[in-house]
C-alpha positions as CSV (number, residue, x, y, z in Angstrom):
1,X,10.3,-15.4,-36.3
2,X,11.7,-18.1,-38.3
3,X,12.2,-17.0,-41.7
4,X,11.4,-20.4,-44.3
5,X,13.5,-20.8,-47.7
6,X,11.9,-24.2,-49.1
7,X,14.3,-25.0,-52.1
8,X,12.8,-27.3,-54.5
9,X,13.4,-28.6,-58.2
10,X,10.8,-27.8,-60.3
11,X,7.6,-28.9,-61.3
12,X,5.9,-29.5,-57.8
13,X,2.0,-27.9,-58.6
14,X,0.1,-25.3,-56.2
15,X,-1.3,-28.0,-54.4
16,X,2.0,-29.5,-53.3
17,X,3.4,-26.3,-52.1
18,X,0.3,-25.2,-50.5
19,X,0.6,-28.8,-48.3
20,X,4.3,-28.1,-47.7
21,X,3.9,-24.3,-46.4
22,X,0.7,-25.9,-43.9
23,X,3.2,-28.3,-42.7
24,X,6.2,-26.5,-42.0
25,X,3.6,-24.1,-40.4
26,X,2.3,-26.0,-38.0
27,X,5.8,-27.4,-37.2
28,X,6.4,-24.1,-36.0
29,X,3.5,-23.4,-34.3
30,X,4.2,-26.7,-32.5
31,X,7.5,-25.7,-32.1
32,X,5.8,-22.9,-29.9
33,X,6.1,-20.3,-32.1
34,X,2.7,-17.8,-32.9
35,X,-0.1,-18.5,-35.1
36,X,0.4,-15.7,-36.7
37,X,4.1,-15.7,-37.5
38,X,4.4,-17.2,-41.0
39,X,7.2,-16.3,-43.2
40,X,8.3,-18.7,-46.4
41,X,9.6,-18.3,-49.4
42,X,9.8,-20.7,-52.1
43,X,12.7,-21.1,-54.9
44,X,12.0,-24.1,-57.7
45,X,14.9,-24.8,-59.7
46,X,15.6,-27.1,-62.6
47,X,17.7,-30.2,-62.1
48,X,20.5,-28.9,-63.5
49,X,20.7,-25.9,-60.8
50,X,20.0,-27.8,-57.7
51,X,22.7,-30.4,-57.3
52,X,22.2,-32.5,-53.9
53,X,24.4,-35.4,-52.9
54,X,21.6,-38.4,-53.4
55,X,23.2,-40.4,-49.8
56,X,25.2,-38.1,-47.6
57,X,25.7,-38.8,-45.1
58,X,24.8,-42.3,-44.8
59,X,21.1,-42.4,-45.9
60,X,19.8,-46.0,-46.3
61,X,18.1,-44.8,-49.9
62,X,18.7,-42.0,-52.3
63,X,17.1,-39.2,-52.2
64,X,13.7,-39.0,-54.3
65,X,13.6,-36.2,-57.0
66,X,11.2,-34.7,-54.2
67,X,14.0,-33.5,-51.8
68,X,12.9,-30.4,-49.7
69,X,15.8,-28.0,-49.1
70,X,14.5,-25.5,-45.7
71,X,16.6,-23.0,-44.7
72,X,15.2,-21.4,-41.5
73,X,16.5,-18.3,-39.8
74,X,16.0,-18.1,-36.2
75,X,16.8,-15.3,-34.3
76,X,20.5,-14.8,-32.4
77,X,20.9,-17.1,-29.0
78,X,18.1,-19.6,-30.5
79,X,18.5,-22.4,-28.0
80,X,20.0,-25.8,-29.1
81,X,16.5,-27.4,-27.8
82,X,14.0,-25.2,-29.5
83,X,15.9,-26.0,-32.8
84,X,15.5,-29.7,-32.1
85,X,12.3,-29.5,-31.2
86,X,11.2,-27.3,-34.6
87,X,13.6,-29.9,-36.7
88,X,11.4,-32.7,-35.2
89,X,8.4,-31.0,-35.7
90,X,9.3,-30.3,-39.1
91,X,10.2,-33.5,-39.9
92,X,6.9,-35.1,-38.5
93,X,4.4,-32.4,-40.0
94,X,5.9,-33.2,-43.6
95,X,5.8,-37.0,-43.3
96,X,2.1,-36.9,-42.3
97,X,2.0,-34.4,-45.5
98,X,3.5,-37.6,-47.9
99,X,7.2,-36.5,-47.7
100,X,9.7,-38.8,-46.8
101,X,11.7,-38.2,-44.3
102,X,14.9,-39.1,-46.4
103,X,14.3,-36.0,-48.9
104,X,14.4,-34.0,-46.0
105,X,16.8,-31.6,-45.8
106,X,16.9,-28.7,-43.0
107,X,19.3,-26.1,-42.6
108,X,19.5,-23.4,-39.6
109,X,20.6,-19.6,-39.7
110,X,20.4,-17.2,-37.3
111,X,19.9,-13.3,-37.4
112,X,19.8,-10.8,-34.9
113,X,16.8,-9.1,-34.5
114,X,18.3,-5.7,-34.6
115,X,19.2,-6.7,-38.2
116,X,15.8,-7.2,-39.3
117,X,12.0,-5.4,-39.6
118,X,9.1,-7.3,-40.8
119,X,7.4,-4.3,-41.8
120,X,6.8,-0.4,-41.1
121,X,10.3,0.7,-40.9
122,X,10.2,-0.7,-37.2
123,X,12.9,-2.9,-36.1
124,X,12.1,-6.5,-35.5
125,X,10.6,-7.1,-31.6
126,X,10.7,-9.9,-29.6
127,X,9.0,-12.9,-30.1
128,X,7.1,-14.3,-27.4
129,X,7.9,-18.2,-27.8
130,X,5.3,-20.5,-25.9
């Protein structure tokens, strides 16, 4: 399951966001999640409704006006290690996709799966994690 929010100001084209949803994709299919398990959302807002501190908390550069806000919701009991390894994956997946690293931003939530369905009424099952 994770559930992607990619927050973004706005202007970015088709193209852009097409290259960002492959990317955080394949993060989590790296990440060991399935192939077929692809949720995102995307919200562009104008500059004026997306206010994001240009160095916290010590970055060596401001952020570019390309900042990616990802919120991701994992299920309950997520371990510490699988979120590592989908931050890094993340991270890496988007670099190779032109992003810098710096406008990175990634946030995680967690859910419990008796609190969601992903469709037919039925409630949310298990995911089988490689």
């Amino acid at each position: 399951m994770p559930l992607f929010t990619i927050t973004m100001r706005s202007g970015r084209t088709k193209e852009e966001k097409d290259t960002i949803s492959s990317a955080i994709h394949q993060a989590s299919v790296n990440a060991g999640y399935p192939e077929d398990d692809d949720f995102q959302r995307f919200i562009s807002l104008e500059n004026v409704d997306l206010r994001i501190s240009p160095r916290y908390p010590d970055l060596p550069k401001p952020r570019s006006e390309n900042v990616l806000m990802i919120e991701a919701v994992l299920s309950s009991g997520t371990e510490k290690e699988r979120k590592r390894l989908l931050l890094s994956a993340i991270v890496t997946s988007l670099q190779a996709a032109g992003t810098d690293p710096n406008d990175i931003i990634v946030l995680f939530g967690e859910i419990d799966r008796a609190n969601s369905s992903f469709g037919g009424g039925r409630p949310a099952l298990p995911v089988d994690v490689r």
